[in-house]
Backbone as XML, in Angstrom:
<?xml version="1.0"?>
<chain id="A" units="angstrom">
  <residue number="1" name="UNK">
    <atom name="N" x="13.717" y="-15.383" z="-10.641"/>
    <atom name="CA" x="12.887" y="-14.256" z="-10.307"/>
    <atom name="C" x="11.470" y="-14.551" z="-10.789"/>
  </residue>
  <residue number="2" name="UNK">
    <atom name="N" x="10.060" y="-14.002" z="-9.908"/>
    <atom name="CA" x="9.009" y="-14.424" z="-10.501"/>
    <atom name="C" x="7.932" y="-13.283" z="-10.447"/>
  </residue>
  <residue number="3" name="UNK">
    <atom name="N" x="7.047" y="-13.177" z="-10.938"/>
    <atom name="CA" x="6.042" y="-12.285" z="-10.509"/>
    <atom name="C" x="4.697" y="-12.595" z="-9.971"/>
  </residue>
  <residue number="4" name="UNK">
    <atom name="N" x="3.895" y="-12.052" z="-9.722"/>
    <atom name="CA" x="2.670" y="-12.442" z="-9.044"/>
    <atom name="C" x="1.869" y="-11.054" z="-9.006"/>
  </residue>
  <residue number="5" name="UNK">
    <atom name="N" x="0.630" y="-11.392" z="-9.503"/>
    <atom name="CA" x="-0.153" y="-9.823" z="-9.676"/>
    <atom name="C" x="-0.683" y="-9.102" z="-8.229"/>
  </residue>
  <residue number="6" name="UNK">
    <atom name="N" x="-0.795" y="-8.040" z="-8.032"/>
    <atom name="CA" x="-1.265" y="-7.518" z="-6.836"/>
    <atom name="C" x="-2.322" y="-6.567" z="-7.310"/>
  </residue>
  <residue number="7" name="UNK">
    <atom name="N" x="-3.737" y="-7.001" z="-6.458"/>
    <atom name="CA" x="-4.902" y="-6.109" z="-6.839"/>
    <atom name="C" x="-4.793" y="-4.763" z="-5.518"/>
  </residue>
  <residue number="8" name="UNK">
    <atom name="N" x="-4.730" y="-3.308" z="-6.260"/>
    <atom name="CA" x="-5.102" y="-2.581" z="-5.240"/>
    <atom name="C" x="-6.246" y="-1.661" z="-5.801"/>
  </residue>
  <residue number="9" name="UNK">
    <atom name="N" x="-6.831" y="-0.971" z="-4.311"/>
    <atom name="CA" x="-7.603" y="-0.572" z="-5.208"/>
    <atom name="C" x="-7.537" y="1.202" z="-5.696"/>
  </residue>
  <residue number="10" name="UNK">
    <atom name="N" x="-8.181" y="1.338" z="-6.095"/>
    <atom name="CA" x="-8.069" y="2.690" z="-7.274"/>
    <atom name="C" x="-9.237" y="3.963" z="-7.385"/>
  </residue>
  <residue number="11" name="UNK">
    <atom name="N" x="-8.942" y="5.357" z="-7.199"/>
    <atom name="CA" x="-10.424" y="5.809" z="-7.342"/>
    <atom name="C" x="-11.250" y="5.447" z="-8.417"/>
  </residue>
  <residue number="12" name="UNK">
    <atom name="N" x="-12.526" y="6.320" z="-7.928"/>
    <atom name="CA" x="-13.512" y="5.946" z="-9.238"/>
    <atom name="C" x="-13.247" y="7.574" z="-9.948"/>
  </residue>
  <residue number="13" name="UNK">
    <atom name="N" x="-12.989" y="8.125" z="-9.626"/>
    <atom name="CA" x="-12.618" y="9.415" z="-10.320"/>
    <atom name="C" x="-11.357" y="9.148" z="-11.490"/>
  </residue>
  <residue number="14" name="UNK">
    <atom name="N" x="-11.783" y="9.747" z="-12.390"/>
    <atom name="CA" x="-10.842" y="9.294" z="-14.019"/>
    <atom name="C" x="-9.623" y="10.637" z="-13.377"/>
  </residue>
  <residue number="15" name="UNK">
    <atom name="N" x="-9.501" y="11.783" z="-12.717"/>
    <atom name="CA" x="-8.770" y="12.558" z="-12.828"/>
    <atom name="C" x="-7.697" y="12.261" z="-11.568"/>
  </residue>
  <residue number="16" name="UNK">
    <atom name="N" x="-8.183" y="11.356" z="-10.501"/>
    <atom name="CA" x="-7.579" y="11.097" z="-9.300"/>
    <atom name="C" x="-6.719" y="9.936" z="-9.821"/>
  </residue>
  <residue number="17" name="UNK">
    <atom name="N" x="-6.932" y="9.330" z="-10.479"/>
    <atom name="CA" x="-6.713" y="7.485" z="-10.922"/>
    <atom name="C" x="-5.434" y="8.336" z="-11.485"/>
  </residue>
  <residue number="18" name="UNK">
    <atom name="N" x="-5.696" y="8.925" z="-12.955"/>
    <atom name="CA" x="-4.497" y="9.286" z="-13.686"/>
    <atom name="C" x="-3.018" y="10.621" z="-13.016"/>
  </residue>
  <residue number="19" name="UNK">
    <atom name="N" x="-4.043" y="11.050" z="-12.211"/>
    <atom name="CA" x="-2.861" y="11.981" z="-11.203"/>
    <atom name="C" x="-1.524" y="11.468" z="-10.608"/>
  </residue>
  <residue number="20" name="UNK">
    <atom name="N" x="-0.591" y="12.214" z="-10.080"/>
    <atom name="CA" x="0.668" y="11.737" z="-10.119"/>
    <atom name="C" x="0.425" y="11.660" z="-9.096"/>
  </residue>
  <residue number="21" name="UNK">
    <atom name="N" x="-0.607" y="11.391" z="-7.793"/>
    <atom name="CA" x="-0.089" y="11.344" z="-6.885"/>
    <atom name="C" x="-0.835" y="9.357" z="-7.082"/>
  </residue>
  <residue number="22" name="UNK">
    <atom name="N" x="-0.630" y="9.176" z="-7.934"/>
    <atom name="CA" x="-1.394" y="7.920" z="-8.107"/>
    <atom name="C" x="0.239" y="6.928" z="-8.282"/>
  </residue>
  <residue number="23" name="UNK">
    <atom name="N" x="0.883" y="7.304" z="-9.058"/>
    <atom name="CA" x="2.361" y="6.407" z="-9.040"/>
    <atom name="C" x="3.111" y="6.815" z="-7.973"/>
  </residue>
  <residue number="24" name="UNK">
    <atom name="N" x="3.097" y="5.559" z="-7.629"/>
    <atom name="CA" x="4.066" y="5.020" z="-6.172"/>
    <atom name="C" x="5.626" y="4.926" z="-6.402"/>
  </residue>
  <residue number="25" name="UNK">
    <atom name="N" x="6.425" y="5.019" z="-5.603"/>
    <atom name="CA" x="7.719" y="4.398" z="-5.489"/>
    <atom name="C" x="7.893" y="3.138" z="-4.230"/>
  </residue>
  <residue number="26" name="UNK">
    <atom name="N" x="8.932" y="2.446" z="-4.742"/>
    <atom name="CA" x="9.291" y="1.993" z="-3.541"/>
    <atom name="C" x="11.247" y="2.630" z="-2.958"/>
  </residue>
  <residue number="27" name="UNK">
    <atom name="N" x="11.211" y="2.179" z="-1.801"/>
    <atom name="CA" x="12.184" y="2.559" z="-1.136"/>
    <atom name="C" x="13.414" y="1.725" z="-1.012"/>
  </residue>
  <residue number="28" name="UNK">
    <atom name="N" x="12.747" y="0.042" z="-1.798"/>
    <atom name="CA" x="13.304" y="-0.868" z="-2.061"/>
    <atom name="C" x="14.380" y="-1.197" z="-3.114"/>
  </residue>
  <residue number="29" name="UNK">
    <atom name="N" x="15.113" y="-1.272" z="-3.363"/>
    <atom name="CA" x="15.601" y="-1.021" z="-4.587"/>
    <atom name="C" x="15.519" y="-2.391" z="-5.431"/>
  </residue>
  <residue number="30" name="UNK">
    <atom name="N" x="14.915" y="-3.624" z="-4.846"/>
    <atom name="CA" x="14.787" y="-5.173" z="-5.283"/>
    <atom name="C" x="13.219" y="-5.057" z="-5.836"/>
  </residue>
  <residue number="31" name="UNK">
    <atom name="N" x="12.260" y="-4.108" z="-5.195"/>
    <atom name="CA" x="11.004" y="-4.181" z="-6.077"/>
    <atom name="C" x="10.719" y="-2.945" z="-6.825"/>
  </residue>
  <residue number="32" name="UNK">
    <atom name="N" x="10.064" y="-3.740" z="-8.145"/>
    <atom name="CA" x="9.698" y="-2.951" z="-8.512"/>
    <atom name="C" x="7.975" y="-3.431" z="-9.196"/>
  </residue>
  <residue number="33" name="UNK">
    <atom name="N" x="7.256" y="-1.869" z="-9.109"/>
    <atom name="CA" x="6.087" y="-1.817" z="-9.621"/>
    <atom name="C" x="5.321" y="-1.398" z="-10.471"/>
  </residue>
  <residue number="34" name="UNK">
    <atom name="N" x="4.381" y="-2.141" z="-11.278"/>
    <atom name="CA" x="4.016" y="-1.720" z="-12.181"/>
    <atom name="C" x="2.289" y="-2.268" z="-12.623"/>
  </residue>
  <residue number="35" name="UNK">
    <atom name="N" x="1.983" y="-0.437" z="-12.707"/>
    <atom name="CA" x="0.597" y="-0.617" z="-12.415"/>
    <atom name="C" x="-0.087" y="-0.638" z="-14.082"/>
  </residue>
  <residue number="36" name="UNK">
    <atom name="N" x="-1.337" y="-1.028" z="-14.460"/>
    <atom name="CA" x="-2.042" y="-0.571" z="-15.991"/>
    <atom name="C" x="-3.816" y="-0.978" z="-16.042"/>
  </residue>
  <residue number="37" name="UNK">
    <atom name="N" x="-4.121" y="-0.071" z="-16.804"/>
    <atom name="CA" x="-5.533" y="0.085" z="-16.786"/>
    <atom name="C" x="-5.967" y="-0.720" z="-16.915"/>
  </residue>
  <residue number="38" name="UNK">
    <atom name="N" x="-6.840" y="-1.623" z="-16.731"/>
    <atom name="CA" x="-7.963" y="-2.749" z="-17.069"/>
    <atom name="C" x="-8.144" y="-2.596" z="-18.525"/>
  </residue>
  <residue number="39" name="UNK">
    <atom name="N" x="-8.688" y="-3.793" z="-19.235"/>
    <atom name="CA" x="-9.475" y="-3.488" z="-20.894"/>
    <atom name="C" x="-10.482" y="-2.769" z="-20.486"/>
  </residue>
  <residue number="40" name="UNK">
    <atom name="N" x="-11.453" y="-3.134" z="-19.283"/>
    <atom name="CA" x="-12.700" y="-2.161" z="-19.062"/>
    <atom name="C" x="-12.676" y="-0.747" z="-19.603"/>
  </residue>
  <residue number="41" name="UNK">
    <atom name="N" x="-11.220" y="0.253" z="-19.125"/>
    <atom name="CA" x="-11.091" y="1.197" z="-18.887"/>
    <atom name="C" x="-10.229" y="1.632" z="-20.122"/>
  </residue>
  <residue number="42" name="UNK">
    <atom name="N" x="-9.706" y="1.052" z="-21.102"/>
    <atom name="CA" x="-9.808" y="1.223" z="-22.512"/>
    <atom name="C" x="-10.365" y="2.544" z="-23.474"/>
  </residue>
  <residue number="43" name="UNK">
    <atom name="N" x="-11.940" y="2.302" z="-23.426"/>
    <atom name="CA" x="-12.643" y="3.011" z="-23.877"/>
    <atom name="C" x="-12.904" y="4.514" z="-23.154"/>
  </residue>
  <residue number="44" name="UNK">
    <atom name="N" x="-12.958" y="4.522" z="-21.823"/>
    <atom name="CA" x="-12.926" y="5.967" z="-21.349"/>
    <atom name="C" x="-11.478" y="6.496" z="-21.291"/>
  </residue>
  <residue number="45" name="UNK">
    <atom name="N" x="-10.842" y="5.788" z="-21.921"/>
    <atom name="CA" x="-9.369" y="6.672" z="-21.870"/>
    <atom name="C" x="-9.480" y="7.221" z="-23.386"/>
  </residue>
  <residue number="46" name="UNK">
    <atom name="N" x="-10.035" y="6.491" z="-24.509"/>
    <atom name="CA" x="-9.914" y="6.781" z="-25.403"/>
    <atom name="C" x="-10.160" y="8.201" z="-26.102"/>
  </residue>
  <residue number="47" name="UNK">
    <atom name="N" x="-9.282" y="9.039" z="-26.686"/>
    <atom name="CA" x="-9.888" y="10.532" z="-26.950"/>
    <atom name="C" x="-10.727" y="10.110" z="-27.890"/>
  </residue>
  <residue number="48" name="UNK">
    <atom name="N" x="-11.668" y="11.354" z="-27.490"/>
    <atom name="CA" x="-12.372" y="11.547" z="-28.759"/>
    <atom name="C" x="-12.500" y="12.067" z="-30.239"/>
  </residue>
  <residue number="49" name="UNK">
    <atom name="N" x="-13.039" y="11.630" z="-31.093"/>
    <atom name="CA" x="-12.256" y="11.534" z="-32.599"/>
    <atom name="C" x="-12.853" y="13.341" z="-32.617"/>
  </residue>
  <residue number="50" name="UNK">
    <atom name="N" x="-11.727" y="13.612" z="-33.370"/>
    <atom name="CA" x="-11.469" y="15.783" z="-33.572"/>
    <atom name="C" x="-11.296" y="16.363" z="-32.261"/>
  </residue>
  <residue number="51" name="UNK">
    <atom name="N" x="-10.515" y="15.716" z="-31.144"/>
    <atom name="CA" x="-10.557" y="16.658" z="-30.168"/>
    <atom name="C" x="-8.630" y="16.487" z="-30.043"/>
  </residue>
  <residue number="52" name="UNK">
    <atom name="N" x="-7.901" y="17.639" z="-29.611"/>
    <atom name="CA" x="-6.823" y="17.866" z="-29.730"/>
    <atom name="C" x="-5.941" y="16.406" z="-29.476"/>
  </residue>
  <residue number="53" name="UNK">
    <atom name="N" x="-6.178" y="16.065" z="-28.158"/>
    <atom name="CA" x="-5.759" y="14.914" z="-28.153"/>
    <atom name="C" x="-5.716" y="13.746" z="-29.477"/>
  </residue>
  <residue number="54" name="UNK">
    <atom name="N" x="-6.899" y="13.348" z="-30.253"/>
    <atom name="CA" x="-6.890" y="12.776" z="-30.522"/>
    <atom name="C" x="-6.131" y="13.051" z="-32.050"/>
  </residue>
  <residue number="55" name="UNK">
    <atom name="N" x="-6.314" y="14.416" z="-32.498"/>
    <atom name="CA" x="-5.248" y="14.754" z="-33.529"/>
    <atom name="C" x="-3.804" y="14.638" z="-33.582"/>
  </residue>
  <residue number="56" name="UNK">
    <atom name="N" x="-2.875" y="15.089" z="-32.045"/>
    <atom name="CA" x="-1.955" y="14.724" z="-31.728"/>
    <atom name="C" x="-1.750" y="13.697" z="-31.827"/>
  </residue>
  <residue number="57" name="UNK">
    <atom name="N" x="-2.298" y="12.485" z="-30.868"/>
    <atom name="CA" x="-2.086" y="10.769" z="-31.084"/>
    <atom name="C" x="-1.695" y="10.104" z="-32.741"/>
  </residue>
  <residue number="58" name="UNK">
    <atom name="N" x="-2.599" y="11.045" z="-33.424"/>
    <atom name="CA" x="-3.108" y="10.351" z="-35.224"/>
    <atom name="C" x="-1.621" y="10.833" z="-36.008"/>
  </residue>
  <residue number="59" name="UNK">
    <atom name="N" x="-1.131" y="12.095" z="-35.578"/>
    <atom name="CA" x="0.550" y="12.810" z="-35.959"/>
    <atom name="C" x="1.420" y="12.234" z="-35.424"/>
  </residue>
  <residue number="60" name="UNK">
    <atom name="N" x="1.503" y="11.275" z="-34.136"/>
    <atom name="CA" x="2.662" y="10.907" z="-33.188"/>
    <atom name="C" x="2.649" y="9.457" z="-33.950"/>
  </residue>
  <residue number="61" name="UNK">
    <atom name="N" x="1.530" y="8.658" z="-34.081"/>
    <atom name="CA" x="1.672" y="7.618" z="-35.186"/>
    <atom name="C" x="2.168" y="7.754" z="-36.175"/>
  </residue>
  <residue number="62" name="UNK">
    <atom name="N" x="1.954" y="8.534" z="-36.991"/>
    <atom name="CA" x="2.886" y="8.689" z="-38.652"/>
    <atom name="C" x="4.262" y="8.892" z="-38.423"/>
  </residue>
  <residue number="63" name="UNK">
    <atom name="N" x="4.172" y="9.971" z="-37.043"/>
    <atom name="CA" x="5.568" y="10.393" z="-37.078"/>
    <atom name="C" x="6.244" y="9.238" z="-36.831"/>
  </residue>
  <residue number="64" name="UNK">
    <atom name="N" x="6.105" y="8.409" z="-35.684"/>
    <atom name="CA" x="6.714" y="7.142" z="-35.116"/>
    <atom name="C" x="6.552" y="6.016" z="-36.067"/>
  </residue>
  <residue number="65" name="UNK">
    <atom name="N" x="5.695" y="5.983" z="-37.306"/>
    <atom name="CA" x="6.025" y="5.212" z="-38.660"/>
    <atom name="C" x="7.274" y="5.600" z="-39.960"/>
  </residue>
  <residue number="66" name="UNK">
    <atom name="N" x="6.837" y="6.985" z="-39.845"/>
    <atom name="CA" x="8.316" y="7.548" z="-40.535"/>
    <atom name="C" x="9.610" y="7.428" z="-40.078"/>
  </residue>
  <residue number="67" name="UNK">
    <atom name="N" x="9.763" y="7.470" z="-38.986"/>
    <atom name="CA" x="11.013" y="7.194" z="-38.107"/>
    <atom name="C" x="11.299" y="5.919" z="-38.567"/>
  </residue>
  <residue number="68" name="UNK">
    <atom name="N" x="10.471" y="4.974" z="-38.068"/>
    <atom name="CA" x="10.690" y="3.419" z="-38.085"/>
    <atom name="C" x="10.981" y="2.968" z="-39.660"/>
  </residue>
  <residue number="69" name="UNK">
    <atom name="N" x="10.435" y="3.524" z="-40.550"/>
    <atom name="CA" x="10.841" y="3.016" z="-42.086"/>
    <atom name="C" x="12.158" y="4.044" z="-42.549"/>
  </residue>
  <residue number="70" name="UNK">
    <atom name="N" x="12.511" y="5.014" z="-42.050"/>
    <atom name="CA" x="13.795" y="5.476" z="-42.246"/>
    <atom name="C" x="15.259" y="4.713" z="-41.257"/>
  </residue>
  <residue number="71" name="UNK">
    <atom name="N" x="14.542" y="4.048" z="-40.255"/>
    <atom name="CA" x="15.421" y="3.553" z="-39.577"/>
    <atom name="C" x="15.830" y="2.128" z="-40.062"/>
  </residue>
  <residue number="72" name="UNK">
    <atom name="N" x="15.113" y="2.144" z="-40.687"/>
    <atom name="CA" x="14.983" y="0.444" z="-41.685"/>
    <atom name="C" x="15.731" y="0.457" z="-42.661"/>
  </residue>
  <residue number="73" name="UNK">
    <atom name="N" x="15.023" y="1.383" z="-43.696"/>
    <atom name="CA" x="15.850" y="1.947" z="-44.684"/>
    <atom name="C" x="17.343" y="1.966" z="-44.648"/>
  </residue>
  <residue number="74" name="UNK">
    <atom name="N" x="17.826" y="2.457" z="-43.479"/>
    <atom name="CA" x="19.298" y="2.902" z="-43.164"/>
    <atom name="C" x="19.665" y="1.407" z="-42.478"/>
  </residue>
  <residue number="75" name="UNK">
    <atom name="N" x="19.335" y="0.317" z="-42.203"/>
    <atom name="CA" x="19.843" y="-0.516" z="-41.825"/>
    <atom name="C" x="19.523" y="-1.602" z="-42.735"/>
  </residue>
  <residue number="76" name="UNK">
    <atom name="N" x="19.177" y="-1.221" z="-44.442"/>
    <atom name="CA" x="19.148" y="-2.562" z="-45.322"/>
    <atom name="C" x="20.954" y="-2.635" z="-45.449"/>
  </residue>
  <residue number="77" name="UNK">
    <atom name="N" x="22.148" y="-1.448" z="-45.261"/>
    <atom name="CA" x="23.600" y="-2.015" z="-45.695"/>
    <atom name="C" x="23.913" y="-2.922" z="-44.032"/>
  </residue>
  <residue number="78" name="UNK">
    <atom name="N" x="23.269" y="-3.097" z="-43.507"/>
    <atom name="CA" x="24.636" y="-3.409" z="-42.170"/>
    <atom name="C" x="23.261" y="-4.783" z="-42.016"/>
  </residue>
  <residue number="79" name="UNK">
    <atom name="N" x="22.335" y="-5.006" z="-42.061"/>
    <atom name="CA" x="21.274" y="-6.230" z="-41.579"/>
    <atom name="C" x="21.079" y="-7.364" z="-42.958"/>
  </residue>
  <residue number="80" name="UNK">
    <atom name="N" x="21.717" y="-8.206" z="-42.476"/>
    <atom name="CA" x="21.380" y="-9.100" z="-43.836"/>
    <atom name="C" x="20.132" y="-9.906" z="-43.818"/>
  </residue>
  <residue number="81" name="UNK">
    <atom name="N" x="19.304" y="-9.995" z="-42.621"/>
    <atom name="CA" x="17.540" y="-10.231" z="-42.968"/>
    <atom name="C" x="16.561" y="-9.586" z="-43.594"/>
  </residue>
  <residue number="82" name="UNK">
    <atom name="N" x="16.853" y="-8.456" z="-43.731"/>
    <atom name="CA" x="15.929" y="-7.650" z="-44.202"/>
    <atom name="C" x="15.256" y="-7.824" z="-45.925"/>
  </residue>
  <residue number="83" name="UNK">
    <atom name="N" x="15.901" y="-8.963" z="-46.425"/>
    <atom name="CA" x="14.689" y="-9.432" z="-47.681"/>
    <atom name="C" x="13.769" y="-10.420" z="-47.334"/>
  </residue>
  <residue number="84" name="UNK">
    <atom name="N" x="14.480" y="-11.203" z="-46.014"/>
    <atom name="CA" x="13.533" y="-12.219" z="-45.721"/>
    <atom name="C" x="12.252" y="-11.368" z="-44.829"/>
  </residue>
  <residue number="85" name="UNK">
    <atom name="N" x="12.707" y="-10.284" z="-44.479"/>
    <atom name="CA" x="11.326" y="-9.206" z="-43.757"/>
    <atom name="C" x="10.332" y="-9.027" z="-44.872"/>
  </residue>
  <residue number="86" name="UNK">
    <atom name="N" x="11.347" y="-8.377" z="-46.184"/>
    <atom name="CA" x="10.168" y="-7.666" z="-46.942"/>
    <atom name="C" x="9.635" y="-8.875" z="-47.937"/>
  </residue>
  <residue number="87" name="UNK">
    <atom name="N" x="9.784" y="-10.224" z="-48.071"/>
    <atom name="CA" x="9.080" y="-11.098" z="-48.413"/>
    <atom name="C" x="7.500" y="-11.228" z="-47.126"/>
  </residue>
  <residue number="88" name="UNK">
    <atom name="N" x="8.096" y="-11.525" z="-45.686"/>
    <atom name="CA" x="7.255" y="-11.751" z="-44.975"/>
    <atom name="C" x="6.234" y="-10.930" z="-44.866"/>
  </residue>
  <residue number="89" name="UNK">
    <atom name="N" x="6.463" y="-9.782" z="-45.248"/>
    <atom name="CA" x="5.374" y="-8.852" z="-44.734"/>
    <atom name="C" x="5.699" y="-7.422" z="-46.217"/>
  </residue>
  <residue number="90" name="UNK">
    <atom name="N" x="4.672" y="-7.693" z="-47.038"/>
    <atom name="CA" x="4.807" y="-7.326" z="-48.276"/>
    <atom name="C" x="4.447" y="-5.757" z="-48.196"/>
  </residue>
  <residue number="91" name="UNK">
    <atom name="N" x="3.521" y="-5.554" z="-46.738"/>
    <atom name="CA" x="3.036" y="-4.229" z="-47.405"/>
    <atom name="C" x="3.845" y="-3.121" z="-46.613"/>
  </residue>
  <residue number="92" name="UNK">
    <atom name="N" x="4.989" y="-3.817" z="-45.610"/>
    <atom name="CA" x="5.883" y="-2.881" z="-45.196"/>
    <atom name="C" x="7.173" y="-3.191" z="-46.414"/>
  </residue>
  <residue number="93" name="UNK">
    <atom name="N" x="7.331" y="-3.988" z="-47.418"/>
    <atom name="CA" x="8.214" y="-4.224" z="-48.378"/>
    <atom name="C" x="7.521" y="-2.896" z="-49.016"/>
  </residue>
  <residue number="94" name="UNK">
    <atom name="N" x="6.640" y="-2.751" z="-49.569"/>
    <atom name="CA" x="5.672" y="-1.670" z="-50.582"/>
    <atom name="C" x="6.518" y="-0.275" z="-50.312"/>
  </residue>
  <residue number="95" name="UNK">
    <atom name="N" x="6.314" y="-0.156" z="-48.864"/>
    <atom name="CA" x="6.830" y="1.006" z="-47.805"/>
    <atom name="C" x="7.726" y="1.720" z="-48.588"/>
  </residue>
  <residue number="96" name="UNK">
    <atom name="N" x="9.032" y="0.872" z="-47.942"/>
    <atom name="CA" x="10.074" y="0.700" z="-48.238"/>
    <atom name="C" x="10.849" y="0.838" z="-49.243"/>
  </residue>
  <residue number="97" name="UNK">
    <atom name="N" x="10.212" y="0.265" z="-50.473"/>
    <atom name="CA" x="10.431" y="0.626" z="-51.689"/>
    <atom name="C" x="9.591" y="1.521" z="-52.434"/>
  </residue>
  <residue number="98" name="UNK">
    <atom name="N" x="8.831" y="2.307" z="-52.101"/>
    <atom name="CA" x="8.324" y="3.567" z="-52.250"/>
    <atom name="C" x="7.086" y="3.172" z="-53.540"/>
  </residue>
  <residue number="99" name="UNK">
    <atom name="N" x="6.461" y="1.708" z="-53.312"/>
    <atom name="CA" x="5.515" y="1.700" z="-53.985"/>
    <atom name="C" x="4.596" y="1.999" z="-53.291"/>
  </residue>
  <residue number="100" name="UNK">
    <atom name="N" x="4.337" y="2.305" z="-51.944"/>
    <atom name="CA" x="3.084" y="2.432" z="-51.599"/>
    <atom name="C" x="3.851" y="3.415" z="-50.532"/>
  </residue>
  <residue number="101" name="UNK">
    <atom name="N" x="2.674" y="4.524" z="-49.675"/>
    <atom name="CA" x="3.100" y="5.178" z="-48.749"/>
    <atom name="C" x="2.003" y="5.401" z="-47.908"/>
  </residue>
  <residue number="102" name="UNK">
    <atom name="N" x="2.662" y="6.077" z="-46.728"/>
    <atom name="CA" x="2.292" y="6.624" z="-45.279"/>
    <atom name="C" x="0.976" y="7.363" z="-45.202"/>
  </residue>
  <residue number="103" name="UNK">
    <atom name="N" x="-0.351" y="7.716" z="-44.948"/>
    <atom name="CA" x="-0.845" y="8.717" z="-44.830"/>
    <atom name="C" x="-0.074" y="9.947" z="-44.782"/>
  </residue>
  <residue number="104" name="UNK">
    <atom name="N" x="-0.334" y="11.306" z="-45.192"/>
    <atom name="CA" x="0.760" y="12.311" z="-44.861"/>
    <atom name="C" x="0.112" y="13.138" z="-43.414"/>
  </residue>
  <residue number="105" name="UNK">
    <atom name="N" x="0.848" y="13.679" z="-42.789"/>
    <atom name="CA" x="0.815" y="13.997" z="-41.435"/>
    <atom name="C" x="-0.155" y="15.069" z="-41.337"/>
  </residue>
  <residue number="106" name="UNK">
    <atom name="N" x="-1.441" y="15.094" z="-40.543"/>
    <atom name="CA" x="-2.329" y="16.234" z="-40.617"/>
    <atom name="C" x="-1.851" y="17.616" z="-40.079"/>
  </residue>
  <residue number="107" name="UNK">
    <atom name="N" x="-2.070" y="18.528" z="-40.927"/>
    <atom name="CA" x="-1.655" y="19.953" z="-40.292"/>
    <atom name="C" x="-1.976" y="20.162" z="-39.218"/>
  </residue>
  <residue number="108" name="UNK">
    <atom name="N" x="-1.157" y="20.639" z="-37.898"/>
    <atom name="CA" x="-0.816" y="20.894" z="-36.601"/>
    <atom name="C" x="-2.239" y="21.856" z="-36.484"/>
  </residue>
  <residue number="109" name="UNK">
    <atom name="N" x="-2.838" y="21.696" z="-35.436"/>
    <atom name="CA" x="-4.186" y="22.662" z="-34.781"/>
    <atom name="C" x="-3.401" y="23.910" z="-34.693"/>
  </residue>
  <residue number="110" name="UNK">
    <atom name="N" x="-2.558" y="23.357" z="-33.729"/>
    <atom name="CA" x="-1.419" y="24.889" z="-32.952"/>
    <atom name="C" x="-0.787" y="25.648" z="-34.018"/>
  </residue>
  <residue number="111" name="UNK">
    <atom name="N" x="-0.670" y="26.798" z="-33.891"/>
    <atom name="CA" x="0.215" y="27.701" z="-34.619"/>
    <atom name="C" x="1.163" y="27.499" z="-34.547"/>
  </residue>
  <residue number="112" name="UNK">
    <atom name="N" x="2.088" y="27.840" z="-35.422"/>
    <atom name="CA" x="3.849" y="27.528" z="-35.044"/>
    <atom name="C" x="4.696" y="28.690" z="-34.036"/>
  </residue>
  <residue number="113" name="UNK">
    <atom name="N" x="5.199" y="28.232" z="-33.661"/>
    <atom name="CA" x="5.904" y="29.206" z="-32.327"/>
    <atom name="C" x="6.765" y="30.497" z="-33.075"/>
  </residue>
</chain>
């Protein structure tokens, strides 16, 4: 099986580009496609720092770091690599062993339900 890139082209509008009527299907069930932003287009995707978005993103990181070092945690009895990890990479060893920690998660904008 091989791939080969296909240029199409795309609006110049940031709200048309990201709209759903922008992802395609096929009818094929042998192809499949897959589209992604340029580096150009990087920076105008990027939220801006204190705007909701970008508070959310900064909480979905910690959260998705806490997950990942509890999921670790729970797999030092059943994984027998995991000293040769926390040699390799000392400051997720730190983590782990609760010498060093996480930023703590910024209080939610939104009210609680």
């Amino acid at each position: 099986m091989g791939t080969f890139p296909v240029m199409l082209p795309v609006p110049d509008d940031r709200e048309a580009l990201l709209a759903p009527a922008m992802i395609k299907s096929s009818s094929r069930p042998s192809l499949t496609l897959t589209w992604g932003l340029m580096p150009h287009w990087t920076q105008a995707l990027t939220p801006a720092p204190g705007s909701g978005l970008h508070a959310s993103l900064e909480a979905a990181k910690i959260t998705l770091a806490q997950a990942t070092l509890e999921i670790i945690r729970e797999l030092n009895g059943v994984r027998t690599d995991l000293a040769r990890m926390r040699a390799r990479y000392p400051a997720l060893a730190a983590l782990l062993d609760g010498r060093s920690q996480l930023p703590p998660k910024a209080a939610s904008a939104r009210p609680a339900p």
